[in-house]
VOGU-3710 file (C-alpha; in Angstrom, 3 decimals, decimal comma):
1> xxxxxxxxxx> 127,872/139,559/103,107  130,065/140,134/105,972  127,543/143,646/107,167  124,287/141,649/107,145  125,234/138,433/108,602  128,344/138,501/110,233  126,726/138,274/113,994  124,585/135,259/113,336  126,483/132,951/110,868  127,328/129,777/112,278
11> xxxxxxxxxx> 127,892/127,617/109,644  129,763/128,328/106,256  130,609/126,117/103,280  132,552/127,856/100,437  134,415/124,211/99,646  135,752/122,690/96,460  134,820/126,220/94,190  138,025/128,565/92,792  138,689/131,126/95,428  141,582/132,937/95,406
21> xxxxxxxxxx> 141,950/134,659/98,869  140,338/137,043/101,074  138,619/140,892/100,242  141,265/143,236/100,909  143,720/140,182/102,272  141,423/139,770/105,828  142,391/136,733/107,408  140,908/137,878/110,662  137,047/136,752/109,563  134,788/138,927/111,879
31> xxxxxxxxxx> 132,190/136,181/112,671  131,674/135,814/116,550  128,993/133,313/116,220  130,662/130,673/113,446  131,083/127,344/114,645  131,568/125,781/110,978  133,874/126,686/108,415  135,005/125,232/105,308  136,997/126,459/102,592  138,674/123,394/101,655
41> xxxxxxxxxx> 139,650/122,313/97,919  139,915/126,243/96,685  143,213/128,239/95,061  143,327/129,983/98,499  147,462/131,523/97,890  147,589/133,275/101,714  148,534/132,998/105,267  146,384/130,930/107,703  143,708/132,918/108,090  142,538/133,125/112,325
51> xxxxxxxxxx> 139,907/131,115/113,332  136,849/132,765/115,238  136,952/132,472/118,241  133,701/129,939/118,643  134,702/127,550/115,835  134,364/124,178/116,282  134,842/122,770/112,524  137,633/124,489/110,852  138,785/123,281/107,364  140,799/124,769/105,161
61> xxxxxxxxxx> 142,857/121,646/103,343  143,772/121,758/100,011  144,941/124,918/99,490  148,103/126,940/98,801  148,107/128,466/102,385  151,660/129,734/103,467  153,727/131,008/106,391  153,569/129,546/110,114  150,238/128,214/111,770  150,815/130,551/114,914
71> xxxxxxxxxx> 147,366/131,869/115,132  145,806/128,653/115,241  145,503/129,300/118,591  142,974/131,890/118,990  140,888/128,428/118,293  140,017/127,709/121,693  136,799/125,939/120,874  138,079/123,735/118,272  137,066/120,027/118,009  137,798/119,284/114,482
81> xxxxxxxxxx> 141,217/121,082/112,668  142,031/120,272/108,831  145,133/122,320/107,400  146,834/119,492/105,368  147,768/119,818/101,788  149,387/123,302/101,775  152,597/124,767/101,826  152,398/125,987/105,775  156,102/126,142/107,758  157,243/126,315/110,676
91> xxxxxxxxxx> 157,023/124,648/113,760  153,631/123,226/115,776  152,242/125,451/118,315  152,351/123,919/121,460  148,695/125,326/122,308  147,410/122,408/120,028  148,340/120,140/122,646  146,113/122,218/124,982  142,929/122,608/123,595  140,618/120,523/125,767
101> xxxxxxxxxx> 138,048/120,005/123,074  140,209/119,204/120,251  139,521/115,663/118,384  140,466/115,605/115,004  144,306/117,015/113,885  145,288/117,112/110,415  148,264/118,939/109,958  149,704/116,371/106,641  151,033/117,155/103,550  153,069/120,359/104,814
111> xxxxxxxxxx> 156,482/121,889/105,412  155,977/122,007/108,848  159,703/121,059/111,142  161,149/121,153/114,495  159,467/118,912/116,906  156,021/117,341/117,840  154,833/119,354/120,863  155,251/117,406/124,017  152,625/118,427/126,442  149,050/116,228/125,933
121> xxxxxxxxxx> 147,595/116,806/129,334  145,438/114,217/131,121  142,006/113,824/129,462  143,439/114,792/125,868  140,085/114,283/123,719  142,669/113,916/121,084  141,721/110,811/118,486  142,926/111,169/115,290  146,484/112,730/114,650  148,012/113,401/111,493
131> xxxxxxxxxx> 150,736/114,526/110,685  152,013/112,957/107,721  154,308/114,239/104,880  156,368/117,195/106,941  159,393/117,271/108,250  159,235/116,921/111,908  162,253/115,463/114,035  162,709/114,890/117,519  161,021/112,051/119,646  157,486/111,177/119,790
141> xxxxxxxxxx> 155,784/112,621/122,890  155,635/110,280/126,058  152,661/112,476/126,795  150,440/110,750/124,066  150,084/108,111/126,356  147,010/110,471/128,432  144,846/110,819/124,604  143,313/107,554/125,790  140,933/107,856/123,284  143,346/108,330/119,980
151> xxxxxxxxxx> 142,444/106,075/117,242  144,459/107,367/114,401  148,409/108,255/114,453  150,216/108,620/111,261  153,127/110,335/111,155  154,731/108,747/108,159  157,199/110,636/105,884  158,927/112,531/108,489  162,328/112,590/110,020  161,443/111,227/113,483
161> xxxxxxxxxx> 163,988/109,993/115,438  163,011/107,620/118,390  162,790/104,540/119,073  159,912/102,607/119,501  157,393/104,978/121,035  156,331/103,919/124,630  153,648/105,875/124,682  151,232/104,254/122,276  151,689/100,688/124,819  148,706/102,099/126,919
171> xxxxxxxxxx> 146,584/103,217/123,579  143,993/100,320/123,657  141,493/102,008/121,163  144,158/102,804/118,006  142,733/101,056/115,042  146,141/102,741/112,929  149,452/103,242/113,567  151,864/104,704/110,685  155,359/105,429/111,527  156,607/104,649/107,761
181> xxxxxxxxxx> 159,778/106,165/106,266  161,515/107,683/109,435  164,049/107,394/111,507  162,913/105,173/114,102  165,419/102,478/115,472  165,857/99,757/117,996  164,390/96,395/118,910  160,545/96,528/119,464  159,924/92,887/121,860  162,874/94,625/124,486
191> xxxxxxxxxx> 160,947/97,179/125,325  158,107/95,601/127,175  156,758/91,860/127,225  152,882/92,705/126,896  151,139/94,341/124,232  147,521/95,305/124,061  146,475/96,538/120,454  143,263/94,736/120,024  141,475/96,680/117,939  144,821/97,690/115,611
201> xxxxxxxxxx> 143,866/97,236/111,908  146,482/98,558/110,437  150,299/98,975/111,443  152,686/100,162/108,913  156,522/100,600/110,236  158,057/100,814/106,846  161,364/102,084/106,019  163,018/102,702/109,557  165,956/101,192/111,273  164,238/98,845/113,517
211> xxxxxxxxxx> 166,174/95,305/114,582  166,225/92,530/116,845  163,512/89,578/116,335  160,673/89,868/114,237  158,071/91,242/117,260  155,477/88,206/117,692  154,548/89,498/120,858  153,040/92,552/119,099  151,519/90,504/116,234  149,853/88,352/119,124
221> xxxxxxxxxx> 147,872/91,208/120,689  146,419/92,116/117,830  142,935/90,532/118,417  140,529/92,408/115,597  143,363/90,961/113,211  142,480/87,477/114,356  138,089/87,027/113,834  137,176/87,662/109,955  133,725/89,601/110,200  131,626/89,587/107,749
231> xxxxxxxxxx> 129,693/92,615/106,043  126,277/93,274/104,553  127,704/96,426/102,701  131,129/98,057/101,801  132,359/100,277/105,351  135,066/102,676/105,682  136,556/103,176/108,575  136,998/106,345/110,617  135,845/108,543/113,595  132,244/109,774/114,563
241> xxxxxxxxxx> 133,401/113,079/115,801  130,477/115,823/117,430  130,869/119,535/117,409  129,263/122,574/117,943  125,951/123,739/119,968  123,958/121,920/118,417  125,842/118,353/118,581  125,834/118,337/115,262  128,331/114,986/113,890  130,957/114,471/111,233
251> xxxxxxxxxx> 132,448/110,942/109,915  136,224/112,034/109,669  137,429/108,956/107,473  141,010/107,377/107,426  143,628/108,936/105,070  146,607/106,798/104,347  149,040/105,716/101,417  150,299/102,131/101,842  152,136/99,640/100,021  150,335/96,845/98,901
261> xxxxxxxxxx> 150,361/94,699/95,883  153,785/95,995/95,240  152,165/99,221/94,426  152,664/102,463/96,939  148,604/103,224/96,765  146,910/106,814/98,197  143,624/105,691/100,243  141,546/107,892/101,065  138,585/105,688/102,363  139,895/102,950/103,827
271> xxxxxxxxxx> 137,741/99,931/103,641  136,647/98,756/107,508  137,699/94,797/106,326  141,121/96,062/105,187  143,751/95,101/107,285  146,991/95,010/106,765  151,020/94,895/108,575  154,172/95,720/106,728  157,360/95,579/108,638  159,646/95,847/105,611
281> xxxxxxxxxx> 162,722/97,777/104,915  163,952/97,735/108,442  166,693/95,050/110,157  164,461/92,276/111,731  165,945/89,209/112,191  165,045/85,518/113,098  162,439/83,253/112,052  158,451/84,210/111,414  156,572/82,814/113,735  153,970/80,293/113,666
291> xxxxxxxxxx> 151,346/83,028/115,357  151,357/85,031/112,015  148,918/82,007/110,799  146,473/83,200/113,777  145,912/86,644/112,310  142,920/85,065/110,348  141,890/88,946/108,645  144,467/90,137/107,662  144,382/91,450/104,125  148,056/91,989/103,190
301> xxxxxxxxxx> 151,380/91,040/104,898  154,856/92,432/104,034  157,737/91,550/105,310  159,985/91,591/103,151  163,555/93,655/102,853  164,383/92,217/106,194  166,956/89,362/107,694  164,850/86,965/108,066  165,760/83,244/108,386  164,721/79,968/108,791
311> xxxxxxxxxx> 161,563/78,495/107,086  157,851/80,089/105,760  155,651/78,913/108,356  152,742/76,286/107,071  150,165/78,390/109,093  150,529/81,557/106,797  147,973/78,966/104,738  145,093/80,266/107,631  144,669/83,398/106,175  142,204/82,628/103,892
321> xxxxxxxxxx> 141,418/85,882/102,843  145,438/86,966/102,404  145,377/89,002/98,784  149,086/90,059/98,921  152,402/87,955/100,638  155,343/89,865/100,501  158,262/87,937/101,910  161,285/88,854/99,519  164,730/90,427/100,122  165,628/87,731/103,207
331> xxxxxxxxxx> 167,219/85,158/103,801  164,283/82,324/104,148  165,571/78,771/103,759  163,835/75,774/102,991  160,764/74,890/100,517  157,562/76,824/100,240  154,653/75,666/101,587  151,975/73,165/99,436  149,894/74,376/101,600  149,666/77,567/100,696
341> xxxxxxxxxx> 147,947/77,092/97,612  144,429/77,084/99,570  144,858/80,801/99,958  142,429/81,179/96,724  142,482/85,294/97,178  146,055/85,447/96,536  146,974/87,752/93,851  149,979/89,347/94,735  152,921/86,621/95,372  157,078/87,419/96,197
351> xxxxxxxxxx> 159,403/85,370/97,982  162,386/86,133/95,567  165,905/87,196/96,883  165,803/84,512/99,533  167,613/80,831/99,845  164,686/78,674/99,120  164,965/75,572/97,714  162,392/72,479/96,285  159,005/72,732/94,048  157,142/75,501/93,638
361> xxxxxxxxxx> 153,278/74,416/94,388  150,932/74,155/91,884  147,306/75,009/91,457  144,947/77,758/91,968  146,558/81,311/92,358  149,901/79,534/92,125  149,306/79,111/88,460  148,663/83,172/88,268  152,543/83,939/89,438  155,709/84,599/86,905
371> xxxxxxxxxx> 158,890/84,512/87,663  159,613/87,230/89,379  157,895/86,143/91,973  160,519/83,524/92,598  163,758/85,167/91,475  167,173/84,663/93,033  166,452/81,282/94,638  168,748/79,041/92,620  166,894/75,967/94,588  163,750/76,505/93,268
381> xxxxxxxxxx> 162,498/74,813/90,460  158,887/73,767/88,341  156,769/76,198/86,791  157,223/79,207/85,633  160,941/79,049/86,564  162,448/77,984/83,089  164,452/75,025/85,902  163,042/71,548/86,011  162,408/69,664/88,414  163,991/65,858/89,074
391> xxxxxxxxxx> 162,238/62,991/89,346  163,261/61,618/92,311  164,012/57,789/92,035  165,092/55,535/94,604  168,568/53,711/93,976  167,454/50,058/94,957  170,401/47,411/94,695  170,451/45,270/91,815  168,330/42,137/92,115  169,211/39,031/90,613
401> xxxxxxxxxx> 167,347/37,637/87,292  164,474/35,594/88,168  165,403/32,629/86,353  168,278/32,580/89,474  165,285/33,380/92,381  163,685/30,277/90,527  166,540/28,208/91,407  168,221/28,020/87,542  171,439/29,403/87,094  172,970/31,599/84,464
411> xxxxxxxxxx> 175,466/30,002/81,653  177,621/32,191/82,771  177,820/31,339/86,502  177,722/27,820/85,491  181,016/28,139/83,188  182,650/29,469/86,008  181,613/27,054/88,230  182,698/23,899/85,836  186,349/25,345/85,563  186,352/26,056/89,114
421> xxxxxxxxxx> 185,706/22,330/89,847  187,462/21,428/87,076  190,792/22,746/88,555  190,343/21,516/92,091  189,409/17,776/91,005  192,736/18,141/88,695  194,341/19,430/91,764  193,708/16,923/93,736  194,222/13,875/91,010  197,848/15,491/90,685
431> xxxxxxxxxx> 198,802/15,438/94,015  197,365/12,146/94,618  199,535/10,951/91,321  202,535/12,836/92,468  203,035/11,465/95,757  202,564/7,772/94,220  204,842/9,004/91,594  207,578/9,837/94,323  206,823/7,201/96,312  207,658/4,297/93,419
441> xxxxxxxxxx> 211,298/6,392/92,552  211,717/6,459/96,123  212,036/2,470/96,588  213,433/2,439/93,185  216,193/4,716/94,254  216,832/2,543/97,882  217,038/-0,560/96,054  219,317/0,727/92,912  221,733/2,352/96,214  221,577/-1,222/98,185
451> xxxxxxxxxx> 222,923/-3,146/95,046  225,447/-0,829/94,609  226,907/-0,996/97,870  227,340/-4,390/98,137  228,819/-4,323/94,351  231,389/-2,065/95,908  232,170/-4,031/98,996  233,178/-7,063/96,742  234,987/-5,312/94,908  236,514/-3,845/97,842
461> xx> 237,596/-7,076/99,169  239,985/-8,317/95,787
//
């Protein structure tokens, strides 16, 4: 094959068959002319075979490749790089930041280390990056700030330590950004007051160390999150990408595991309408904002694992469309919103492990929910918590009988009332008696004493 065709081939497609490696181990393929190569999805157990030197397309995914990626850059035409799912080491070449033409990087799913290369020149052409599921350290590169045109960054599942990374403020056109299960730290609001990710759909910064207040500044820019638009027909989302001579064009779709529905899910199409922010597992703090209830698309929202405080916000009930609230593992006060029970798509429901109190609602999805939805909230009570609710019941001071607001009295009163006049007439009568009583002995006494003195001055006188 190689004899009668290897000066004109230009495209080759040996993909998802049971290949086992390379006629007397080549990995230096002698075709000047290729532009398209894939061998992706084979049993391929060998070191990274060198690119021609004219390739634009190179995939080779989904193999058991081994050994370091060095080579890779002999690729000097390459637009469009797939090496993910293999068992390739060591560290990044720092040509890959160099190649003017390169698009599309998939380097996921390896055992790749050290750190992300730092120099993206000016003009990078750069818009998809992934490099997912290694075990890279080190900052992220100030430099991505010049691939103007990235769209895709996941570098989830690594060992990353930074903090926030600066460079993605200036990254207008980034529909995804995964920085899930690293190392990253720090508050995310002190690093710069304005935010423009207006076309972000997705933004996953699970499992890190970040703190400070829950970032509503970053929530509010992001604009696509905020306008539901409606769809004739299922899309996926991803990037257009052309290559080669001819201009021929690829659709490199979105690749992404995610947590939603309490369920760590593998994606690989990701619906266009599928949008989606978990912050959980990190250290944010202070009360969700009111502006959450403006992000009118979003799909899924997770929060939870955090230190959140002070109430659930009433506007959460504007996301109509909201399948899956996850708001658990905080420290959320106060009652959950009635209102929430308009969000008639809701099918995935946790506030437990916080410090809420009152009724749950009842009613549509509500009535879908057990009771681990609402665990560890010793306020809570109603259905399907096994806790009743009271009825609450006015304490209104005792009224008197109506025969009394008639004007009648009770016979009890009117006992009381009898004896009570009864003693003050007799009262009265005795003193009345008593001083006529001492008045009579009084004259009695003055006129028994007169006699008797002059009795004794008679006497007196003999």
């Amino acid at each position: 094959m190689w004899k009668g065709s290897r000066e004109s081939l230009i495209y080759m497609d040996l993909s998802h068959n049971f290949l086992i490696g390379f006629e007397n181990n080549r990995i230096n393929l002698p075709l000047p002319k290729l532009s398209y190569l894939d061998i992706s999805s084979n049993l391929l157990e060998t070191a990274l075979p060198t690119p021609p030197p004219s390739v634009n397309y190179y995939n080779i995914s989904n193999n058991f490749l081994f050994g370091e990626i060095q080579s890779i850059c002999r690729g000097r035409s390459l637009v469009i790089l797939d090496l993910s799912i293999n068992s390739l080491n060591g560290t990044i070449p720092s040509c890959l930041g160099n190649i003017d033409s390169l698009s599309i990087l998939n380097l996921g799913k390896n055992k790749l280390e050290g750190m992300i290369p730092h120099a993206y020149p000016k003009g990078c052409a750069l818009k998809m990056i992934d490099l997912t599921e290694n075990r890279l350290q080190g900052p992220v590169p100030r430099s991505l700030a010049n691939c103007t045109m990235l769209e895709y960054l996941n570098l989830g599942y690594n060992q990353i330590l930074d903090g926030f990374p600066l460079g993605l403020l200036e990254l207008t056109k980034l529909k995804a950004i995964i920085l899930k299960s690293n190392k990253f730290h720090g508050p995310i609001e002190a690093h710069r007051s304005q935010f423009n990710f207006s076309n972000l759909h997705i933004l996953d910064l699970s499992n890190n160390r970040f703190n400070g207040e829950l970032p509503s500044k970053l929530l509010q820019s992001f604009h696509a999150m905020k306008v539901i638009v409606a769809q004739d027909h299922l899309q996926y989302i991803g990037i257009v990408q052309f290559y080669g001579p001819s201009q021929n064009s690829i659709f490199a779709e979105y690749e992404m595991r995610l947590m939603n529905k309490g369920i760590e899910r593998e994606y690989s199409k990701v619906p266009y309408a599928l949008m989606g922010i978990d912050l959980s597992n990190n250290k944010f703090e202070g009360h969700i904002s009111d502006l959450v209830g403006d992000l009118k698309s979003l799909i899924w929202l997770n929060l939870s694992n955090n230190i959140l405080t002070g109430c659930i916000p009433p506007s959460l009930a504007n996301l109509t469309i909201l399948e899956s609230l996850d708001l658990s593992q905080n420290k959320l006060s106060g009652e959950i919103p009635q209102q929430l029970v308009q969000l008639t798509f809701l099918s995935s429901f946790n506030v437990s492990h916080n410090r809420l109190s009152g009724r749950i609602p009842q009613g549509s999805q509500f009535n879908t929910f057990g009771i681990d939805s609402y665990a560890m909230n010793e306020g809570l009570c109603g259905s399907p918590l096994p806790k009743n609710c009271r009825t609450t019941v006015d304490i209104v001071p005792i009224s008197p009988p109506l025969e009394e607001e008639n004007g009648e009295q009770s016979l009890f009163d009117l006992d009381w009332k009898v004896v009570l006049i009864g003693i003050g007439v007799g009262f009265m009568v005795g003193v009345v008696l008593g001083n006529l009583i001492i008045d009579e002995k009084s004259r009695w006494f003055l006129h028994y004493s007169k006699r008797m003195r002059k009795r004794w001055k008679r006497l007196g006188r003999r």
